[in-house]
N, CA, C and O atoms as a GROMACS GRO file, in nm:
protein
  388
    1UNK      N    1   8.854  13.206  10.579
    1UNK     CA    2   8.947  13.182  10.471
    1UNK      C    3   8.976  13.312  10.395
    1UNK      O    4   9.083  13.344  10.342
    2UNK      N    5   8.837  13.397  10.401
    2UNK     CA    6   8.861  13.552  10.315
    2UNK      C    7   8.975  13.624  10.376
    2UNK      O    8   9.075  13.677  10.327
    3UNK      N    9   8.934  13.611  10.498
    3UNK     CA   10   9.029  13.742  10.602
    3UNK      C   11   9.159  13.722  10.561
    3UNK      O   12   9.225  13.810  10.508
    4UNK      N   13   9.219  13.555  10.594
    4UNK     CA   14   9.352  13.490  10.608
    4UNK      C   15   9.412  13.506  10.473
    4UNK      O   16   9.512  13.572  10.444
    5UNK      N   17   9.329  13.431  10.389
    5UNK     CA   18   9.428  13.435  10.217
    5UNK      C   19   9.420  13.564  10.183
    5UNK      O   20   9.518  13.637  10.199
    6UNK      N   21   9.299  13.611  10.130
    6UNK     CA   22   9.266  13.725  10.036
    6UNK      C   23   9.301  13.875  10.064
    6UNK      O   24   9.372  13.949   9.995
    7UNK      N   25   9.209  13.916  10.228
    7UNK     CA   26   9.231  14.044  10.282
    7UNK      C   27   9.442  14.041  10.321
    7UNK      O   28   9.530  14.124  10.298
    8UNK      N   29   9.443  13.960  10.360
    8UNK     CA   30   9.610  14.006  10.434
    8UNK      C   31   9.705  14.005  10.302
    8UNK      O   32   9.789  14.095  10.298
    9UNK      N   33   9.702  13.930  10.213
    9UNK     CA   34   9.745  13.970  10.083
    9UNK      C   35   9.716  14.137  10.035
    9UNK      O   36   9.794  14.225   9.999
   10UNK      N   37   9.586  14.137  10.049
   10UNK     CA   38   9.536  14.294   9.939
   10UNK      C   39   9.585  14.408  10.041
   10UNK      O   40   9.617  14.522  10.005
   11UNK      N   41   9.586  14.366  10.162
   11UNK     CA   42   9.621  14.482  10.284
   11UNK      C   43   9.771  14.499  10.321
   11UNK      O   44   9.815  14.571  10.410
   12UNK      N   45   9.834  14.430  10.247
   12UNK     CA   46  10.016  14.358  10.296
   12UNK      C   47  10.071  14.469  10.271
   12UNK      O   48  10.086  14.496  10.152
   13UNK      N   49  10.134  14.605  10.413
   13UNK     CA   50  10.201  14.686  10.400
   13UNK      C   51  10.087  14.788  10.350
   13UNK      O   52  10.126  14.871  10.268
   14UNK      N   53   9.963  14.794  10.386
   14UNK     CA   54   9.883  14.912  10.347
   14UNK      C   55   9.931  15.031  10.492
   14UNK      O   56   9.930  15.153  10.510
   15UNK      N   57   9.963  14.934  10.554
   15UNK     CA   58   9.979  15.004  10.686
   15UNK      C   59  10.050  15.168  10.708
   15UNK      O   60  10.042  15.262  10.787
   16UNK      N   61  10.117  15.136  10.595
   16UNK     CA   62  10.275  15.252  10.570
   16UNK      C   63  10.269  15.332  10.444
   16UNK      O   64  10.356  15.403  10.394
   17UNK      N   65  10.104  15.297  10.390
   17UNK     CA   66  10.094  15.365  10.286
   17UNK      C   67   9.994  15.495  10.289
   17UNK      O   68   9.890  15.500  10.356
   18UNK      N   69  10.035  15.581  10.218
   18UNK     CA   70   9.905  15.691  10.226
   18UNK      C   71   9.804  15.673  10.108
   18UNK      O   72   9.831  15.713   9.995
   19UNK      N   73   9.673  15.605  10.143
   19UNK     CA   74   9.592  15.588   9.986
   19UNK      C   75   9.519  15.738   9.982
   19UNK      O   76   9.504  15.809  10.081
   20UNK      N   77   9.474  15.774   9.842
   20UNK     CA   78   9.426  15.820   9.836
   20UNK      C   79   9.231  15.804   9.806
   20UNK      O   80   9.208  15.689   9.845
   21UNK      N   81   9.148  15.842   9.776
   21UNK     CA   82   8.997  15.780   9.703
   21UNK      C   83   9.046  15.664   9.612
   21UNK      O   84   9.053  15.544   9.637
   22UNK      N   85   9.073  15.722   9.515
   22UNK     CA   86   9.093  15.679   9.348
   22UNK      C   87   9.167  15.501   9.412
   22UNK      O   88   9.106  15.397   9.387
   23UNK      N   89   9.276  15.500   9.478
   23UNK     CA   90   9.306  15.396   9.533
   23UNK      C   91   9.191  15.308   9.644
   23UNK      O   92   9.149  15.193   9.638
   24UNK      N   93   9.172  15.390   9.717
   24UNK     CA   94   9.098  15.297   9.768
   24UNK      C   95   8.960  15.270   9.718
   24UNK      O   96   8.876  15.204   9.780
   25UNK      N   97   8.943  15.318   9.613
   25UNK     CA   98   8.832  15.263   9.536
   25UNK      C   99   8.877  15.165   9.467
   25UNK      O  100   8.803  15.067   9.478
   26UNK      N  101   8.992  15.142   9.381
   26UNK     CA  102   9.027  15.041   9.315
   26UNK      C  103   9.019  14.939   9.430
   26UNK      O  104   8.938  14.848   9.413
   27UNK      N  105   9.106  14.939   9.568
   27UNK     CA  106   9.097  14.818   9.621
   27UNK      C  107   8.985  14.788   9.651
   27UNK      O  108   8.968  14.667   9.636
   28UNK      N  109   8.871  14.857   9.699
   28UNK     CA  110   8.752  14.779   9.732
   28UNK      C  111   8.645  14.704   9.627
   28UNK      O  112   8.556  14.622   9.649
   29UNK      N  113   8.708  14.792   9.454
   29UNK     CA  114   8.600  14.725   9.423
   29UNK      C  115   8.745  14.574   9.363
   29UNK      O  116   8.712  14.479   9.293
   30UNK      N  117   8.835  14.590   9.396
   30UNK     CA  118   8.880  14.442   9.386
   30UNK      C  119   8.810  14.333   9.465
   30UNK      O  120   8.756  14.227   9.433
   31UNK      N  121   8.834  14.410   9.607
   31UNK     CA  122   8.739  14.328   9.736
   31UNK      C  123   8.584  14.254   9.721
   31UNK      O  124   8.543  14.148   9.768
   32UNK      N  125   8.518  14.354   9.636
   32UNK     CA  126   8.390  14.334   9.605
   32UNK      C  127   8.393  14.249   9.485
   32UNK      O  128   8.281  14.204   9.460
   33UNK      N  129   8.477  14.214   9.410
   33UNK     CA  130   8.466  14.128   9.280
   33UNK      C  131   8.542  14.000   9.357
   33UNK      O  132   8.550  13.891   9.300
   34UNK      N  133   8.590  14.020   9.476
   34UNK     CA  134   8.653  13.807   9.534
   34UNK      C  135   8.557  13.839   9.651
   34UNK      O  136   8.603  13.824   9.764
   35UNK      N  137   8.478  13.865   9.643
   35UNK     CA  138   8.351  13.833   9.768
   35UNK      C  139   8.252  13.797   9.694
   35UNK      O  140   8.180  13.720   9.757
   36UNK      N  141   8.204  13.823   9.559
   36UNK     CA  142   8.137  13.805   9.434
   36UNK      C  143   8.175  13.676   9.412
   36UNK      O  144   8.089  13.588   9.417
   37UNK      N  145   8.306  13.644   9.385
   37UNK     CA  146   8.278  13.458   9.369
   37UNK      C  147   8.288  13.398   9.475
   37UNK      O  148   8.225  13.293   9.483
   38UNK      N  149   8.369  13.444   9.592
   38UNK     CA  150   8.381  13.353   9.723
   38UNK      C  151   8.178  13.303   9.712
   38UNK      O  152   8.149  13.184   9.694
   39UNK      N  153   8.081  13.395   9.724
   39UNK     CA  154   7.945  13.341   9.734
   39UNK      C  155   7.886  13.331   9.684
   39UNK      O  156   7.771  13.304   9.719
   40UNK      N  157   7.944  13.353   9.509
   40UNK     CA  158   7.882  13.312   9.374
   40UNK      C  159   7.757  13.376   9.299
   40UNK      O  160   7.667  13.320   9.236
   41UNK      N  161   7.785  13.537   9.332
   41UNK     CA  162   7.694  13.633   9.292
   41UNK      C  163   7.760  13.667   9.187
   41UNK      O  164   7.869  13.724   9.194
   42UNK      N  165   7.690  13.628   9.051
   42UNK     CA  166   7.767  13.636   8.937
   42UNK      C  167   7.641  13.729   8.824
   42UNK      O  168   7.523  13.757   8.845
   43UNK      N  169   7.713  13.749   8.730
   43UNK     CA  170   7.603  13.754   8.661
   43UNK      C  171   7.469  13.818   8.636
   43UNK      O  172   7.472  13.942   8.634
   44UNK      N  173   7.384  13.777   8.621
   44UNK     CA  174   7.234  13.844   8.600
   44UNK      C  175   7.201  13.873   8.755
   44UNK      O  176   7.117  13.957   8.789
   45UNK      N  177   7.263  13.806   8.831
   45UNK     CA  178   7.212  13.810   8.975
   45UNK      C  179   7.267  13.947   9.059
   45UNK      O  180   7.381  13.954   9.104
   46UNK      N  181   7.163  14.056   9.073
   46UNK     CA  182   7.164  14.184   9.097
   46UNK      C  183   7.198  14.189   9.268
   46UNK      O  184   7.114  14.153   9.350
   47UNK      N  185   7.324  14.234   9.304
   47UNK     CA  186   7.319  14.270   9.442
   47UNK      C  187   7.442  14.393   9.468
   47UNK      O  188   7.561  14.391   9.437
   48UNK      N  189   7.364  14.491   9.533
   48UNK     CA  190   7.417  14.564   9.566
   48UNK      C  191   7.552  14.571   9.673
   48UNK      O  192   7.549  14.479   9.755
   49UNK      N  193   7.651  14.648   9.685
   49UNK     CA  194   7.798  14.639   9.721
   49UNK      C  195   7.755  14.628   9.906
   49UNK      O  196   7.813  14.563   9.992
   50UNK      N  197   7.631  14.718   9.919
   50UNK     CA  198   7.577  14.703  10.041
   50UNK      C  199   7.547  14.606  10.128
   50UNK      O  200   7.563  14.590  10.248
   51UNK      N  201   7.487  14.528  10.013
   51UNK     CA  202   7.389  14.438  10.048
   51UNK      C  203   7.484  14.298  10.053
   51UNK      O  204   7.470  14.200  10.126
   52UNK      N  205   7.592  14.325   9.943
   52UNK     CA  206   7.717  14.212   9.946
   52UNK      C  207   7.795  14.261  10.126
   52UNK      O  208   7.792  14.177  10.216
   53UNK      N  209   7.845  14.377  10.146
   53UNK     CA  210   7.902  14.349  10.250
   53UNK      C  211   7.855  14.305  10.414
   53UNK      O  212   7.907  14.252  10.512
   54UNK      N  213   7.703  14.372  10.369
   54UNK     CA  214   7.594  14.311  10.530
   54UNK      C  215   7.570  14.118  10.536
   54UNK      O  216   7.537  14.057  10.638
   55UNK      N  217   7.603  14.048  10.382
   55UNK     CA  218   7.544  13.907  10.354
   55UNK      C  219   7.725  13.865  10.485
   55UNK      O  220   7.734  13.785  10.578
   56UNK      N  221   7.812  13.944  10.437
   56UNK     CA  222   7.971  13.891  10.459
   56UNK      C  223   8.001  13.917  10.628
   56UNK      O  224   8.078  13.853  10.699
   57UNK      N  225   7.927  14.016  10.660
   57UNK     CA  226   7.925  14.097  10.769
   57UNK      C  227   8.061  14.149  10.779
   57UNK      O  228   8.128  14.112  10.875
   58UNK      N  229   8.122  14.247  10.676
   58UNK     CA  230   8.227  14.274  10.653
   58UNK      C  231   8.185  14.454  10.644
   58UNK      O  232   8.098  14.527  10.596
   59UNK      N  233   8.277  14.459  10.703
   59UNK     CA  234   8.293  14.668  10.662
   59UNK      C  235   8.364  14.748  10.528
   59UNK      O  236   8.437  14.700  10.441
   60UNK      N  237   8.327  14.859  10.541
   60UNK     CA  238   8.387  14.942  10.416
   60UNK      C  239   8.535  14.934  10.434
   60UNK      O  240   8.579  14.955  10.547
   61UNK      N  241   8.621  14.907  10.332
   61UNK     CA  242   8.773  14.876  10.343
   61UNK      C  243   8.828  14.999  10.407
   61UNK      O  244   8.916  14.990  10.493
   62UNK      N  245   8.772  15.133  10.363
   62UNK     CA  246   8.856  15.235  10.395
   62UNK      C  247   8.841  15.272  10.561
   62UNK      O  248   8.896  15.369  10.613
   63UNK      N  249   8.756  15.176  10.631
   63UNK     CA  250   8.808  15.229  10.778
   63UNK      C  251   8.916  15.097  10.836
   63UNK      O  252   9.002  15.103  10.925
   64UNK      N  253   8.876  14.985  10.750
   64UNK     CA  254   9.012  14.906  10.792
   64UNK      C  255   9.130  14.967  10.765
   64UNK      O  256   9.213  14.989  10.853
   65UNK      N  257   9.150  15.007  10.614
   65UNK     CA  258   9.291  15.081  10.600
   65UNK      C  259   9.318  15.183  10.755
   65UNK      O  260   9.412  15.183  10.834
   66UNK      N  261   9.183  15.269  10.750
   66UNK     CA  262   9.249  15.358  10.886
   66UNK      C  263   9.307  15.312  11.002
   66UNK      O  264   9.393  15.371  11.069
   67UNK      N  265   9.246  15.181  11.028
   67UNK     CA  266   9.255  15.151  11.143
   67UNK      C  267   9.391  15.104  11.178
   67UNK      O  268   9.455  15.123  11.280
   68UNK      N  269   9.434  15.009  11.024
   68UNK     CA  270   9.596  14.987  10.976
   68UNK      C  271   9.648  15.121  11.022
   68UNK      O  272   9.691  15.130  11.138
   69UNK      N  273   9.649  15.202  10.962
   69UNK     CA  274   9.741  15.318  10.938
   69UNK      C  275   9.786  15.402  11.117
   69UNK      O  276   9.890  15.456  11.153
   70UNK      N  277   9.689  15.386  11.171
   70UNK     CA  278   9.630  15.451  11.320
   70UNK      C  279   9.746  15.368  11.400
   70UNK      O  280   9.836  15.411  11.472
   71UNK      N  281   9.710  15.229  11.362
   71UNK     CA  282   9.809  15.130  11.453
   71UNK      C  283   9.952  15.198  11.461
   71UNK      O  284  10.023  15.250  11.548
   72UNK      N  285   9.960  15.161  11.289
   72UNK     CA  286  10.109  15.170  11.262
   72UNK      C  287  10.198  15.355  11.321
   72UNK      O  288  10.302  15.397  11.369
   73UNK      N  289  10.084  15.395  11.280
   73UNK     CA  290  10.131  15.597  11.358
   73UNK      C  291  10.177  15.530  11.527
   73UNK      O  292  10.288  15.528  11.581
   74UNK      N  293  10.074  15.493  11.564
   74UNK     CA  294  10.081  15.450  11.705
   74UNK      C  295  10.228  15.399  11.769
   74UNK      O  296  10.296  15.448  11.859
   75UNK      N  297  10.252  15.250  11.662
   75UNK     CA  298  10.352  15.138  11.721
   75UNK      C  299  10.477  15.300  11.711
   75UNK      O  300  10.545  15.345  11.803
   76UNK      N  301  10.467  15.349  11.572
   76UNK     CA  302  10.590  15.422  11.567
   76UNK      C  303  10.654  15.531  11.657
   76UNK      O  304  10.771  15.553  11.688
   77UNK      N  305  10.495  15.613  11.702
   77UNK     CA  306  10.525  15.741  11.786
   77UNK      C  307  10.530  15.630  11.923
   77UNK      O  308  10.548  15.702  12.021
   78UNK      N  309  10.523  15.513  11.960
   78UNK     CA  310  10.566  15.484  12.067
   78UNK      C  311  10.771  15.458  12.092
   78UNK      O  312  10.840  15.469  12.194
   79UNK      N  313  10.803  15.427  11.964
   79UNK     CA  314  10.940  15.415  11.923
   79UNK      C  315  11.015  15.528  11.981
   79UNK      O  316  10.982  15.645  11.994
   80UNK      N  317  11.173  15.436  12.027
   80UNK     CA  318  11.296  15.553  12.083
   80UNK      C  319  11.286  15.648  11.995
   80UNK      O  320  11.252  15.613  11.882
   81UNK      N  321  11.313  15.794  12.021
   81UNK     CA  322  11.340  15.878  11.934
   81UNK      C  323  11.445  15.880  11.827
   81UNK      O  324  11.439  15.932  11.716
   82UNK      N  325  11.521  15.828  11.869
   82UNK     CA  326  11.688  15.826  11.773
   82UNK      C  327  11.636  15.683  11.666
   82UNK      O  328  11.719  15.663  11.577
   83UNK      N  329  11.515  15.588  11.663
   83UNK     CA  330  11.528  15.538  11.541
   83UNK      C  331  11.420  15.656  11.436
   83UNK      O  332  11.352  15.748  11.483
   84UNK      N  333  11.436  15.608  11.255
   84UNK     CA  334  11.452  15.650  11.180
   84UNK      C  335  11.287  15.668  11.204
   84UNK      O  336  11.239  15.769  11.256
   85UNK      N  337  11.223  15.572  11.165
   85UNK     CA  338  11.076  15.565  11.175
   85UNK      C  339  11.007  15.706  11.234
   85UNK      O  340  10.952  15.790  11.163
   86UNK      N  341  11.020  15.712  11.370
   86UNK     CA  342  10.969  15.808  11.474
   86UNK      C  343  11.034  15.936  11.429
   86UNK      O  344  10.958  16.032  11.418
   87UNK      N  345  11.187  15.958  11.395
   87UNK     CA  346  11.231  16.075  11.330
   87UNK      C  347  11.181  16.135  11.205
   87UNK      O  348  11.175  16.256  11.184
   88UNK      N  349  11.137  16.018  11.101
   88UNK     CA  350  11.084  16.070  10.988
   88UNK      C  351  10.908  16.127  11.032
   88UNK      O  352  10.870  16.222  10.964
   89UNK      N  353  10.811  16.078  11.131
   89UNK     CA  354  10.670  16.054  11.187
   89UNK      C  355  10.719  16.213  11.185
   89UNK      O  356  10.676  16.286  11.096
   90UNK      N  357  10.788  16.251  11.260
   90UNK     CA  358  10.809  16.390  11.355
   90UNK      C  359  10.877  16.483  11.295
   90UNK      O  360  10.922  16.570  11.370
   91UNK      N  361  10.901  16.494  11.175
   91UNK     CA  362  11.012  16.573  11.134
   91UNK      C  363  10.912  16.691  11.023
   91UNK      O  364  10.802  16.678  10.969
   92UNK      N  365  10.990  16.777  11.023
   92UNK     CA  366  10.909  16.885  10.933
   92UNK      C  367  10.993  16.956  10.785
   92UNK      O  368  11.116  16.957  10.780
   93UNK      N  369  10.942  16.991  10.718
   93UNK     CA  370  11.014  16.994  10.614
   93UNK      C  371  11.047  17.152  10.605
   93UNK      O  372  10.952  17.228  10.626
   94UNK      N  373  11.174  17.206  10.577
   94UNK     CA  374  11.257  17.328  10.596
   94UNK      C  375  11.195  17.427  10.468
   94UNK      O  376  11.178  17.547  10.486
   95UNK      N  377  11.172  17.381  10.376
   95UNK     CA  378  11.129  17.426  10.210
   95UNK      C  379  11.105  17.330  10.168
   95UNK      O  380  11.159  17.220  10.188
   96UNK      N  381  10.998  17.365  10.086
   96UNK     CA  382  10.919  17.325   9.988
   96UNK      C  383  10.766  17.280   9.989
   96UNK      O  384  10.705  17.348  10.071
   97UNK      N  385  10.704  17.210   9.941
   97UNK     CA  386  10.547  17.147   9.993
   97UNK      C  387  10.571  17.061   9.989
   97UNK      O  388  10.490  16.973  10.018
   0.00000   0.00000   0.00000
């Protein structure tokens, strides 16, 4: 039910995004506060982010994001050259940073 409602919501279009730390810290500790009530670790009741994701058998968000992001490089550099996607993947910038 986590994966389906919660994760594909919080992940919707992470695919195309570049996070940085600061972001993907916000999303995980969102992740870690709806895994906190999905199993009702509230409160006085001490458990570590570790120890929450080994109970879930769930991984650190930031290699899912990669793995998103990896795909999506992938689907695109497989794309005709003449669409926009694969032209922007490949393109280099003339001036500036």
């Amino acid at each position: 039910m986590y994966e389906a409602r919660v994760l594909s919501v919080l992940l919707y279009g992470a695919a195309t995004l570049l996070t940085y730390r600061a972001q993907e810290s916000c999303l995980s500790a969102f992740r870690n506060r709806i895994i906190r009530s999905i199993v009702g670790v509230f409160g006085k009741i001490k458990m570590t982010n570790d120890d929450l994701l080994q109970l879930t058998n769930s991984g650190p968000l930031s290699s899912r994001l990669k793995v998103f992001t990896l795909r999506w490089a992938g689907h695109v550099n497989r794309m005709p050259k003449d669409r926009l996607p694969h032209a922007v993947l490949h393109s280099v910038l003339r001036e500036g940073t």
